[in-house]
C-alpha positions as a Markdown table, in Angstrom:
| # | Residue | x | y | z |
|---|---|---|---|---|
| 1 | Unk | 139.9 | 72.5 | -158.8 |
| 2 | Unk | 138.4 | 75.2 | -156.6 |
| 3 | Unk | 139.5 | 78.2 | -154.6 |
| 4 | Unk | 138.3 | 80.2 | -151.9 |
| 5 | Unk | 138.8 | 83.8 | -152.6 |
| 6 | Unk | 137.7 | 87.7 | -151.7 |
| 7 | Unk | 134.7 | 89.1 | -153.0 |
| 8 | Unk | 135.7 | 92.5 | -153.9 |
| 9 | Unk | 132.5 | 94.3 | -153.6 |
| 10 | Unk | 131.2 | 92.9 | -150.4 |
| 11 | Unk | 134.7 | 92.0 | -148.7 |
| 12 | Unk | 132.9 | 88.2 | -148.2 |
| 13 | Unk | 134.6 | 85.1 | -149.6 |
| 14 | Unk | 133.4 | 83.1 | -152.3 |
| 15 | Unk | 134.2 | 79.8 | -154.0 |
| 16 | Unk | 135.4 | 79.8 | -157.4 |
| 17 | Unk | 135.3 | 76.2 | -159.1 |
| 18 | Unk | 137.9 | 76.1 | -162.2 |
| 19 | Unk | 137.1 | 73.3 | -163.9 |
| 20 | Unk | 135.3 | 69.7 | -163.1 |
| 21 | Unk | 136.1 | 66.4 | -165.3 |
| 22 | Unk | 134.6 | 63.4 | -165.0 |
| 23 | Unk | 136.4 | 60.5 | -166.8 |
| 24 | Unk | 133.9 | 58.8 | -169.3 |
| 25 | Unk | 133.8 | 55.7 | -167.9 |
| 26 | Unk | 131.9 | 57.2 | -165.1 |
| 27 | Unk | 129.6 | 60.4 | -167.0 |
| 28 | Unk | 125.7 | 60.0 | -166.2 |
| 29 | Unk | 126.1 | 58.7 | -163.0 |
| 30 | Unk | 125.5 | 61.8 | -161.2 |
| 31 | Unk | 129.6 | 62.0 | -160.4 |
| 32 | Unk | 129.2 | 65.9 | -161.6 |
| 33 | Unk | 126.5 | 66.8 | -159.4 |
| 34 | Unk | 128.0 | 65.1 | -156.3 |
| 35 | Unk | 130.8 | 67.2 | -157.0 |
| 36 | Unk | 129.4 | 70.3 | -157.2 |
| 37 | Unk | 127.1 | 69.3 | -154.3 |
| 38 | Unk | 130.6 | 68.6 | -151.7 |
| 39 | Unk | 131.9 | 71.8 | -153.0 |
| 40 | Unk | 128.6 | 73.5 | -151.8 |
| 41 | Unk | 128.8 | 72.0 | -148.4 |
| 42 | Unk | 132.0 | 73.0 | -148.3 |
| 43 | Unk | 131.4 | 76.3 | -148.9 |
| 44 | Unk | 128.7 | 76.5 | -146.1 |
| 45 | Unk | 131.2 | 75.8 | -143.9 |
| 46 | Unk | 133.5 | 78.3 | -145.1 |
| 47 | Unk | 130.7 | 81.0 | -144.7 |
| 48 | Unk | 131.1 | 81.2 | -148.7 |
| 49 | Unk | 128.7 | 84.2 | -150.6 |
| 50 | Unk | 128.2 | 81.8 | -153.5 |
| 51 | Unk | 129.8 | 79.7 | -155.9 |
| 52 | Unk | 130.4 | 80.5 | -159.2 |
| 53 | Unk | 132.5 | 78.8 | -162.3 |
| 54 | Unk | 133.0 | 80.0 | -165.8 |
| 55 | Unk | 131.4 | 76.9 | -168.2 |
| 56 | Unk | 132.8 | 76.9 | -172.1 |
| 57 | Unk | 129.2 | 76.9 | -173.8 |
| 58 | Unk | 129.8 | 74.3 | -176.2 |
| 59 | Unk | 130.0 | 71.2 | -173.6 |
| 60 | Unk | 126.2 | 70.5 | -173.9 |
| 61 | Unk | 125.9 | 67.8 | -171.4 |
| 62 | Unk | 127.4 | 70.1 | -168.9 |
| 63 | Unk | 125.5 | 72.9 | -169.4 |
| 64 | Unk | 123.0 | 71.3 | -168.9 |
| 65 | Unk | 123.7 | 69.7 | -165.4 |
| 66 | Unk | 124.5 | 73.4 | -164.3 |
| 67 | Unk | 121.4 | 74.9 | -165.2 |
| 68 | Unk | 119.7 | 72.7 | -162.7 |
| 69 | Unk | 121.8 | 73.2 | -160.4 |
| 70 | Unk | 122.7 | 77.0 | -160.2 |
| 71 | Unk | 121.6 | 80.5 | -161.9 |
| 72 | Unk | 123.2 | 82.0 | -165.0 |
| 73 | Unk | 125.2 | 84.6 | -163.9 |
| 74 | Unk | 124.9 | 88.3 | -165.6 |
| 75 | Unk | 128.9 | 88.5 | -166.3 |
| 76 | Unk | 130.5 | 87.3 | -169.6 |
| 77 | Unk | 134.0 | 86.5 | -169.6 |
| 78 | Unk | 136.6 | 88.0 | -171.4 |
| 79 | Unk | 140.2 | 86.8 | -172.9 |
| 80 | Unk | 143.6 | 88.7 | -173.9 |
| 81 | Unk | 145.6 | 86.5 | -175.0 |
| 82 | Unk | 149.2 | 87.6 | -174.3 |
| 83 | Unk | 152.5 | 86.8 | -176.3 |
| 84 | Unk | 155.1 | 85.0 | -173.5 |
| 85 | Unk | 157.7 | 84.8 | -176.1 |
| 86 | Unk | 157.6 | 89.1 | -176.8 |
| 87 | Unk | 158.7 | 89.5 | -173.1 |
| 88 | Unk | 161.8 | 87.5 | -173.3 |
C-alpha cells in the first residue's frame, strides 16, 4: 500500500509505502525488490522527492533487502496509543 502525499517542508510530493508482504511461498525470489523497484518508477513519473517507509526493526530479512536498496533515514517514529473506548 502506498500513497502519494505533500512534503511539508519543500511543498513537493513524496511517496510513502505503508507496508509490503510477500506471501512465503514466493520470499527470496526478489518479489520485494521488484516491488519497491515499480513503486520507484512510479514515483518518477509522479515527479516524487523520494520514497520513504517506516520498517519494524525486528523483520531481519527485510531490513536487510532495504538497506540495499535505500538510505536510513534520520527520523525515528513515534506512537500514542489512544483509548477509542474513553471517547464513547
Amino acid at each position: 500500500m502506498f500513497f502519494d502525499l505533500p512534503e511539508l517542508i519543500t511543498g513537493l510530493r513524496i511517496g510513502q509505502m505503508d507496508d509490503i508482504y510477500v506471501h512465503p511461498d514466493h520470499r527470496n525470489k526478489g518479489v520485494g525488490r521488484r516491488m519497491i523497484e515499480t513503486l520507484v518508477s512510479e514515483g518518477q513519473n509522479r515527479g516524487w522527492l523520494h520514497l520513504r517507509w517506516i520498517v519494524p526493526g525486528k523483520n531481519t530479512p527485510a531490513v536487510a533487502l532495504y538497506e540495499k536498496l535505500a538510505e536510513p533515514d534520520h527520523r525515528k517514529s513515534y506512537v500514542i496509543p489512544i483509548d477509542r473506548v474513553a471517547g464513547d
